[in-house]
N, C-alpha and C positions, 0 to 999 in steps of 0.2 A: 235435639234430644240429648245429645253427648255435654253441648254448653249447659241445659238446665240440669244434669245430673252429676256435674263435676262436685258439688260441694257436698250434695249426699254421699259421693264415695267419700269422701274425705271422713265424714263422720262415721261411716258403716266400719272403714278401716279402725278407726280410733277405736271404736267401743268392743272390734275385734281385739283390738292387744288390748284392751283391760281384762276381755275375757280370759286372753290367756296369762293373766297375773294370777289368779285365783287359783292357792295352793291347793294342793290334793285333798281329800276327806270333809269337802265343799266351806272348807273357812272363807272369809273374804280378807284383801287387804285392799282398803280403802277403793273399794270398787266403786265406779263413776254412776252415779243416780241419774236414769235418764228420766226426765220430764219433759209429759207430753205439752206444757204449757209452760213459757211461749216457746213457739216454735224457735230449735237452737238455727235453724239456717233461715232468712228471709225470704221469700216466695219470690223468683225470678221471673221477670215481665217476660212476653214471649214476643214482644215489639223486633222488626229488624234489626233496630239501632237501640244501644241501651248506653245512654249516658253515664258512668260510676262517679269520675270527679272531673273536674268542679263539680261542686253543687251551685245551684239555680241559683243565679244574685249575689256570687260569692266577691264580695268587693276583694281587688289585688292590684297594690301598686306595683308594677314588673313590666317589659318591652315584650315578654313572652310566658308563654305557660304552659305545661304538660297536661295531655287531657288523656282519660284512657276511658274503656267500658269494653264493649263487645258488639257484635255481630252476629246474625246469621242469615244465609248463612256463609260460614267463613272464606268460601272460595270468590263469593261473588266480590268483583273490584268497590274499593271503600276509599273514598277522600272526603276532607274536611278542610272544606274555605277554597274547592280546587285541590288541595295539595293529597298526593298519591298515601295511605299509609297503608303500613305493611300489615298484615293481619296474622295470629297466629293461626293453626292450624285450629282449635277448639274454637275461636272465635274473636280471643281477645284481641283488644290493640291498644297502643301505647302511642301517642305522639306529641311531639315539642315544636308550640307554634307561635311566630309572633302575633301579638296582640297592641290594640293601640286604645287610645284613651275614652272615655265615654263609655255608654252600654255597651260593647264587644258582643257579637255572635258566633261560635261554632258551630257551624253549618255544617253536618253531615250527608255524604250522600253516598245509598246504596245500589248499585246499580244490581235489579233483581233479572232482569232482561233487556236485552236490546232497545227495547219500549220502557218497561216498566223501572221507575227508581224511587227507593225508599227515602224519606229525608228523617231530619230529627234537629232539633236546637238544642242547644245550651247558652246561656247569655251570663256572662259576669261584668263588674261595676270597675270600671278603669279608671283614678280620678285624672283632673286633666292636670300638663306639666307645669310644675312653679315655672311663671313669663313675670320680665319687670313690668312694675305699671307704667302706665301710656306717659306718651311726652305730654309736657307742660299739666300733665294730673296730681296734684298733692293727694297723697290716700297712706292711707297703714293699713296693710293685710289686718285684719280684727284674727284672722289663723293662725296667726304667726308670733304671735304675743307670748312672753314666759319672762317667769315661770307656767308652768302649764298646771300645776297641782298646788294645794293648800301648805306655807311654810311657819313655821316655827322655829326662831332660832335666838342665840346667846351671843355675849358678847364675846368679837374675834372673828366671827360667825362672817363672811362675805355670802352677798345678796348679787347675783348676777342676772342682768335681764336683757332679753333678744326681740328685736321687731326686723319687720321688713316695710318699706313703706318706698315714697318715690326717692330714687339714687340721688347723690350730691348735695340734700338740705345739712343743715343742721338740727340737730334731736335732742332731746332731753328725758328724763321720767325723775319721778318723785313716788311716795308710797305714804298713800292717804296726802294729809295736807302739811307732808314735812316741807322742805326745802329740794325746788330741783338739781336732779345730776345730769351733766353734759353726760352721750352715746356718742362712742366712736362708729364710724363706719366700717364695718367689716368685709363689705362687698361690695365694690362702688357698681357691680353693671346688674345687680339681682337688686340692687339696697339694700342689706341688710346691715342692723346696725346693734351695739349690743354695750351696757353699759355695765359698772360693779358700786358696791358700795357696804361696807366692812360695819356693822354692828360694834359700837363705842361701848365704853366697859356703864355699867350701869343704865344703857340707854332701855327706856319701855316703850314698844309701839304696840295701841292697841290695834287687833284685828282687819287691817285694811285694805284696799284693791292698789295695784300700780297704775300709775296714770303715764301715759306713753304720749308726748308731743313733737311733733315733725315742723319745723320750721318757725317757731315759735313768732307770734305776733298774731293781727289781727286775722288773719287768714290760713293759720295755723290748721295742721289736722291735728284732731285728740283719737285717743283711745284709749280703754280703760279693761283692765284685766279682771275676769272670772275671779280666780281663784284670792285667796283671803293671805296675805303677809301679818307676822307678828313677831315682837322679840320682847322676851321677860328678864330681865334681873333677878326674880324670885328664886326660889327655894325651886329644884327639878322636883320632878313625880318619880313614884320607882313604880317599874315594871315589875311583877310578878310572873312568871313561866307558868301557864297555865297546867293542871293535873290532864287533862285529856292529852295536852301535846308534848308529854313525857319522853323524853329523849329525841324527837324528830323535829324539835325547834332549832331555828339557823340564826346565829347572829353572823351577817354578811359583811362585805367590806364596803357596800354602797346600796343602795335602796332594790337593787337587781343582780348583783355583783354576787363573788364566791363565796365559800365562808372562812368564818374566823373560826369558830366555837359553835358547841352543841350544848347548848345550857339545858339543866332536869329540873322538871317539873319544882316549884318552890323558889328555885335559883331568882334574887331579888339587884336590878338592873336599874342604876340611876340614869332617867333620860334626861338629854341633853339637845334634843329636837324632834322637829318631826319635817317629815316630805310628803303629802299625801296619808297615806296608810301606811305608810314604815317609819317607826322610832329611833331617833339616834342614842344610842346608850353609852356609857362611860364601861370602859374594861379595864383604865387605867390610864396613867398620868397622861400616858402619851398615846396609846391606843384607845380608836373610839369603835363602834361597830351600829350595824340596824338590824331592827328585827321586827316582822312584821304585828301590828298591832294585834289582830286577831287573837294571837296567840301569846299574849300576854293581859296579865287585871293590873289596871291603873289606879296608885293611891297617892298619899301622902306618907313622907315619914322619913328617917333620918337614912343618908345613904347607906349603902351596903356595907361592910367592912368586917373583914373576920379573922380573928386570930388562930395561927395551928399550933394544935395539940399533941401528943402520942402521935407515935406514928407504929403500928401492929402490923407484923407479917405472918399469916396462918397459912395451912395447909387448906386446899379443899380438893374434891373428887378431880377437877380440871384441870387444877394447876398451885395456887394459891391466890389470897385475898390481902390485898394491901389497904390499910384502913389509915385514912389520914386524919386526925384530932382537926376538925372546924366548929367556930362558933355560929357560923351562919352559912348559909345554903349561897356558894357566891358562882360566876361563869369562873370555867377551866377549860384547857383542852389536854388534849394528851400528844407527845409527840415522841413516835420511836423514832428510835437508831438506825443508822444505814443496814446494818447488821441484823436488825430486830432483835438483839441483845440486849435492850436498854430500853427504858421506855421514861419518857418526864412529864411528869403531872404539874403544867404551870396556872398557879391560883389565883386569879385575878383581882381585886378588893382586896387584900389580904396581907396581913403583917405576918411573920413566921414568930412563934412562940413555942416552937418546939424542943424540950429536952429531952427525949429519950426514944431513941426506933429501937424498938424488940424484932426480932425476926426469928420464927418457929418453922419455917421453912425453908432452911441453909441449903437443902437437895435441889432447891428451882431458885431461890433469890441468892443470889450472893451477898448484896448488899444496898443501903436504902443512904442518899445522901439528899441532904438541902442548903438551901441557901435562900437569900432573898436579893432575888435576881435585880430587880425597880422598888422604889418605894413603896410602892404598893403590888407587887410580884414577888408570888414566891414558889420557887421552882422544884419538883422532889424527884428525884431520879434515880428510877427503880433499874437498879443490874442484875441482869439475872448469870447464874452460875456458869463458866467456862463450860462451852459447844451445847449451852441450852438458846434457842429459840422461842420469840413467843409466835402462837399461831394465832393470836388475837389478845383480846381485851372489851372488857363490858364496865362503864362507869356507874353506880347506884347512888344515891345516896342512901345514909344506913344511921338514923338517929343524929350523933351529931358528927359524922364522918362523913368522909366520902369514899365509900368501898372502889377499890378499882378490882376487878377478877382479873389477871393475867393466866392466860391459858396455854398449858404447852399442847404440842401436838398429840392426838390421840395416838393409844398403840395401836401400830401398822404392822400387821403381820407379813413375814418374806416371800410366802409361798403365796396365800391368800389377801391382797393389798386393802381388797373391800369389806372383808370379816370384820363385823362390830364396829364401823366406822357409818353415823349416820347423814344422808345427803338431802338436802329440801334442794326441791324442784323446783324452780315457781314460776310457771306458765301466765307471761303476760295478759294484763285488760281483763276484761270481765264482759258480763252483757252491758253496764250503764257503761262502758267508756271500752269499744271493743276495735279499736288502734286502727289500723289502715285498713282498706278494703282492695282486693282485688280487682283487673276488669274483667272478671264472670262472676263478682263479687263475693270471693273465698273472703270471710272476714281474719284479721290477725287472730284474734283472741281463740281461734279453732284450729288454726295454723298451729297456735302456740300449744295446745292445750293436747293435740295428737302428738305433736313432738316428743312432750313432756311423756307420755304414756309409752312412748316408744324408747324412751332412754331411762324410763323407770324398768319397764319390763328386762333389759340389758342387765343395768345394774341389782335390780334381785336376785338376777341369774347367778353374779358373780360375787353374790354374799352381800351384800350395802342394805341396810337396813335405807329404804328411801321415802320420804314424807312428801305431801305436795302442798303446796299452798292454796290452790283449788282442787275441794276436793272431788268436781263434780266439773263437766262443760261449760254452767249455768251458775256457777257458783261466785258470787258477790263477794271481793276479799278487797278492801282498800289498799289503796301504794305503802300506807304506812304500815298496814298491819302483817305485810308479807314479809319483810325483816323480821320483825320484830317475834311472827311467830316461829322463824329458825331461830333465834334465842330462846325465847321460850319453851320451846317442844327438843333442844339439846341438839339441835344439828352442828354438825361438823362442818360441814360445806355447803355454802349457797350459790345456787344456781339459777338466774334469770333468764328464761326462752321465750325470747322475742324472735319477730320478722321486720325488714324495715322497710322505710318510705324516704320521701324527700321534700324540702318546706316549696312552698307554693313558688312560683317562677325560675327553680334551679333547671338545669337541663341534665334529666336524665340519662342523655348521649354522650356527656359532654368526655365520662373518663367508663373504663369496665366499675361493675356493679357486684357485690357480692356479698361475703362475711366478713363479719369484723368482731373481735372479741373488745371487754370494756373491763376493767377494774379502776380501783378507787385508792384503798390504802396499799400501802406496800407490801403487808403481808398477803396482799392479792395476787403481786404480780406473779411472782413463781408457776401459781397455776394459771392464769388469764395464756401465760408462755407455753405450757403444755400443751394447756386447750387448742391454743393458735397455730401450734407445731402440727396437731393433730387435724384440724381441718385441712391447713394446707395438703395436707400428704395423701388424704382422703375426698375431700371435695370440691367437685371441678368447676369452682366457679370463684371468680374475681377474689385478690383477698385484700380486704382494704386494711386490713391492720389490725396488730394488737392495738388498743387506744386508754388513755388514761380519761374517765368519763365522772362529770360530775353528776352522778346518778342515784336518787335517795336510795334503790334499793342493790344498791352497789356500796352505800356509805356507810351501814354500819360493818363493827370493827370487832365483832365478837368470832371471826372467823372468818377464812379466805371465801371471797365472795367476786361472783364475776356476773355479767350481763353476757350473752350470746345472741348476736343479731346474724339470722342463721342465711336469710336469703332477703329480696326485696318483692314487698307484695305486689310491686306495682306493675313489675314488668310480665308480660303474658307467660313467658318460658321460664321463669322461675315461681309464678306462681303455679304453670302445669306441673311445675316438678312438686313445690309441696302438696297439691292433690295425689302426688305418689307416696306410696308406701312404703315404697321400695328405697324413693331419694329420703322419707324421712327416718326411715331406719339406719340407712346410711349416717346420716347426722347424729342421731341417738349413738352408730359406733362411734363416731369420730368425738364425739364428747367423751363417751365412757372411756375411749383408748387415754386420753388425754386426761381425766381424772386420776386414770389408774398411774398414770406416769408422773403426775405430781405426787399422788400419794408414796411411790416407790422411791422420788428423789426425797420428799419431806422423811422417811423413814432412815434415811442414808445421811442425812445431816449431822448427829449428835455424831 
């Protein structure tokens, strides 16, 4: 009874401290809409054994895996495959166990009585280990063949290709019915073997498969690759930055890799390949970058290239606005100062044609300089006035500029740090994407969403005008649009309340488990360091670190913005603890102590 009603208190509590948000003379502020449909907690089996993760047929290449769920009831002895696991006192349990290749079973068993024993399965998909092939067998793995995805490439462009097949022959490949290339051996006791071949200046190949040969002659093995190779000479395509994916587009340094640049919506991208579903684009002579197809319109037409204009510095409500004369909508990034004194807007396609920077904002800019950094680079490097900081920046474009907002810090009052200073919350996952599950299956996104309610309640108390990104339990807010609405809706600070988890065969034992704080740009970390001062000092559980995190809602830069991964859903005693109210109130202070402490050094800086 205690396992099926843990997650109802979780919720009764939540909807408890919203009720007590609700100013005097019955206003609301943002008060959470409960709806009866669909239910916010999923209906818990009353089975002995309740499997949470894996799920059923979860294929995992790993020697071992973590399985958790629950029991009841929780005193009775519980092992799975034989081995003893510990149970929490509610019911949950947690265990890391090796696994080996083919269907694997998790065999649980509950012993309800002396006589009586509950059992239960879980089965996930092991594949089996890469083995050389057999002696005296000629073969090529047909798995093992790559490229694995569809290429497109230009001349300079190297074409590299990997097989496995039997150790010690000699190999070759070719692509369609060019000329073959000898494959060195890369591992004489696995065979695998792997060959290159560099795209000549003018060469054209139309669309065609790699043909992969092992020991060439009449007894030869063949193999022929999936995926479709090409290289054009033409004229590239440009990208267009789609209007939907308006500021949360990434050009990466590799088809998976970090990023380079946040190109806005318009921003026009000569490609220069492709890998599957990622475009290589040109940013300049010497840098290249990708970016996912999706989110770009493919045309014809003459590269990108833009010249700068004026360069205007205005006043606004924030800070001021730096407006740079361009002729065409091109990639940029921004990059501050160690200091956040300084900020440089380097323009990528772009000649400098600049004669004159105005600046109407001497109180916050000091001074606006350029130069043209590369041929095609040109760099403009906004300083802002002696012992001013920025506390962000937002890029637009704006007709035929490109607005940057440089923002100082809000006024922070000495006595009152939270007066007129506004905070967006923003309580991880939603219903369609609701993050980790607990084993008495507390889901994250309610984890998250009581958190959030518990450090909004804190912070009204202490003056903080505070927004949420969900405004409701149930509430549907995509990854991009939770940024995106603390710019829009004028927040000061963003805050992301999450819970964590771990990728499928790490071992949960292997080190302590706890909180970890995450930011992104620089002017993060100042607070990400308060935040993390402040859990330490307050909550007694593992602290794995401040961490620097590549996190979309950690990435934008319109103000200090942090991730907070408060506990781990998966272990039974921390997820008993956020079923408390008491532990999440605790969290709710140790965040608020720690906002308040950045805001009182941020005010102590000029």
């Amino acid at each position: 009874m205690i396992r099926a009603l843990a997650a109802a208190l979780l919720l009764a509590s939540a909807l408890s401290a919203a009720a007590a948000d609700r100013p005097r003379g019955g206003a609301r502020l943002e008060q959470p809409r409960v709806a009866a449909e669909p239910p916010l907690y999923p209906t818990r089996s009353t089975e002995p054994i309740i499997f949470i993760w894996p799920p059923e047929n979860m294929p995992l290449a790993a020697n071992a895996e973590f399985i958790l769920g629950s029991v009841s009831p929780a005193t009775a002895p519980f092992k799975i495959n034989g081995v003893p696991v510990q149970v929490h006192r509610d019911g949950g349990f947690l265990a890391f166990l090796p696994i080996s290749p083919g269907t694997f079973t998790f065999r649980g068993e509950l012993a309800l009585s002396s006589v009586t024993t509950a059992t239960a399965e879980r089965r996930i998909l092991v594949p089996l280990p890469v083995t050389p092939a057999a002696a005296g067998e000629l073969a090529i793995d047909p798995d093992s063949l790559t490229p694995r995805f569809d290429l497109d490439l230009r001349a300079g462009d190297w074409l590299t290709v990997r097989m496995k097949g039997t150790p010690g022959k000699p190999a070759r490949f070719r692509v369609g019915k060019g000329a073959w290339q000898d494959m060195r051996e890369t591992n004489a006791a696995l065979g695998y073997y792997e060959g290159t071949r560099q795209i000549g200046l003018g060469e054209e190949i139309t669309p065609a498969h790699v043909e992969y040969e092992l020991d060439p002659g009449w007894g030869s093995a063949k193999a022929k690759g999936a995926p479709l190779v090409s290289a054009s000479a033409k004229n590239s395509m440009i990208a267009t930055v789609k209007d939907a994916a308006a500021g949360y587009v990434g050009v990466k340094t590799g088809p998976a890799n970090g990023f380079l640049a946040f190109p806005l919506a318009g921003t026009r991208l000569l490609v220069t390949g492709r890998e599957n579903s990622s475009l290589r684009v040109r940013l300049s002579e010497s840098l290249s970058g990708w970016v996912d197809a999706k989110d770009v319109d493919l045309s014809s037409g003459p590269p990108p290239r833009a010249v700068t204009g004026t360069i205007g510095v205005s006043r606004t409500a924030l800070g001021a606005a730096v407006k740079i004369g361009v002729s065409e909508k091109v990639a940029f990034d921004v990059e501050p100062s160690p200091g956040l004194d300084a900020l440089t807007v380097r323009l990528y396609n772009a000649v400098g044609h600049t004669n004159w920077a105005v600046n109407d904002a001497p109180d916050f800019i000091s001074e606006v300089r350029w130069r043209q950094e590369a041929t095609d680079v040109v760099a403009v490097t906004v300083i802002l006035k002696k012992g001013e900081t920025a506390w962000g920046w937002w890029p637009t474009f704006d007709g035929a500029s490109l607005r940057l907002e440089v923002r100082r810090p809000p006024r922070i009052s000495e006595y009152k740090p939270f007066a007129g200073v506004t905070i967006m919350l923003d309580p991880g996952h939603m219903p369609s994407a609701t993050g980790s599950t607990g084993p008495l299956g507390t889901r994250e996104m309610d984890a998250n969403y009581a958190i959030a309610l518990a450090a909004k309640g804190r912070l009204q108390r202490a003056g903080a005008n505070v927004l949420m990104s969900r405004a409701d339990p149930l509430h549907e807010v995509s990854l991009v649009d939770r940024p995106k609405q603390a710019v829009e809706r004028g927040a000061d600070l963003f805050v992301s309340i999450h819970n964590n988890a771990l990728p499928d065969g790490e071992n949960p034992f292997a080190k302590p488990r706890g909180f970890s704080i995450f930011y992104y740009h620089p002017q993060s970390l100042s607070l990400g360091r308060a935040v993390h001062e402040a859990y330490r000092g307050r909550i007694k559980l593992a602290d794995e670190g401040l961490r620097w995190g590549n996190l979309l809602v950690a990435r934008q830069s319109a103000m200090p913005a942090i991730l907070v991964e408060n506990a781990y859903m998966i272990f039974p005693e921390q997820e008993a603890l956020l079923n408390d109210a008491a532990f999440r109130d605790e969290l709710a202070r140790a965040l608020v102590e720690g906002l308040e402490k950045f805001l009182r050094s941020a005010r102590r800086k000029p």
